[in-house]
N, C-alpha and C positions, 0 to 999 in steps of 0.2 A: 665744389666750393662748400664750406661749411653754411650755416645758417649765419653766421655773422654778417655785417654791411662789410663790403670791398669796396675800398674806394680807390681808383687810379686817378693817379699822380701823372702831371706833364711836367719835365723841365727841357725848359728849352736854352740852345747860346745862338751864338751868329750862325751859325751852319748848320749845327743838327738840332737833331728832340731826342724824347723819350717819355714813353709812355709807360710807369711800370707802379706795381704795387709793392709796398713794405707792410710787413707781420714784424714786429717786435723791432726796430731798426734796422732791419734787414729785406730789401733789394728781391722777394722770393719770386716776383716777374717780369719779364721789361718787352719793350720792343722800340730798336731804336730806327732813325730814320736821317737822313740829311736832306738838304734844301739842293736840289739841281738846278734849277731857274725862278723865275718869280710863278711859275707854271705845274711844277714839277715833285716831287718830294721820291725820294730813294728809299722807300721800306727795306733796310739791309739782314736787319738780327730779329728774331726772337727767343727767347728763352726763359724755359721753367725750371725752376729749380724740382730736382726728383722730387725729393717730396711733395711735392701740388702737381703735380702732372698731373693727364687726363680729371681734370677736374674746372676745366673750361676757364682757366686765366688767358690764355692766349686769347680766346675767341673773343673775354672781354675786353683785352688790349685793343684787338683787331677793330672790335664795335667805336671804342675811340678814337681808332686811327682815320676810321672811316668817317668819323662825324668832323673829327677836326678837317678830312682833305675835304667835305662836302662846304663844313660853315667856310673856308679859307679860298673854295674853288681850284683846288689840284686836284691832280691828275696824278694818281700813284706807279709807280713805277717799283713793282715789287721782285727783289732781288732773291729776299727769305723765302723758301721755298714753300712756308707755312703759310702765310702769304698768297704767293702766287695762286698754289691750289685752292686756298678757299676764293681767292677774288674771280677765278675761272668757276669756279662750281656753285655759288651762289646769283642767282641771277638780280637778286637787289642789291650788287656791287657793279653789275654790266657796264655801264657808265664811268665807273671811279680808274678804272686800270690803264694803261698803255703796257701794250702787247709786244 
């Protein structure tokens, strides 16, 4: 990430989110997710645009995703494989995931 402030963005509808950031009116992060129950949230997508890869937008998505399922009390159910792996390999997500 540059030296610049990143700020993510949530927008939410009746069923899904998204989590993602905009550089110039453009969409360069996201990670979406849908509502499965009042319990439950589906982390399905992520995605960087090439140019910001490895440069840790995802992991920032991921840190929101994970504050939003802690402040709201879900239970993530991660389908994105980006996802899955880090909430298996970080052991201050143990709690957040169904397996």
């Amino acid at each position: 990430m540059d030296n610049e402030r990143i700020i993510v963005q949530l927008e939410l509808s009746e069923q899904r989110g998204m989590f993602f950031i905009e550089k110039e009116g453009e969409k360069i992060a996201f990670m979406t997710f849908r509502y499965s129950d009042n319990f439950h949230i589906i982390v399905d997508h992520t995605r960087v645009n090439d140019t910001y890869r490895n440069k840790g937008y995802a992991k920032l998505l991921l840190e929101h995703m994970v504050n939003y399922a802690k402040e709201n009390q879900f239970i993530i159910i991660p389908v994105c494989s980006f996802v899955s792996y880090e909430l298996s390999h970080n052991p201050d997500y143990k709690n957040l995931a169904k397996e």
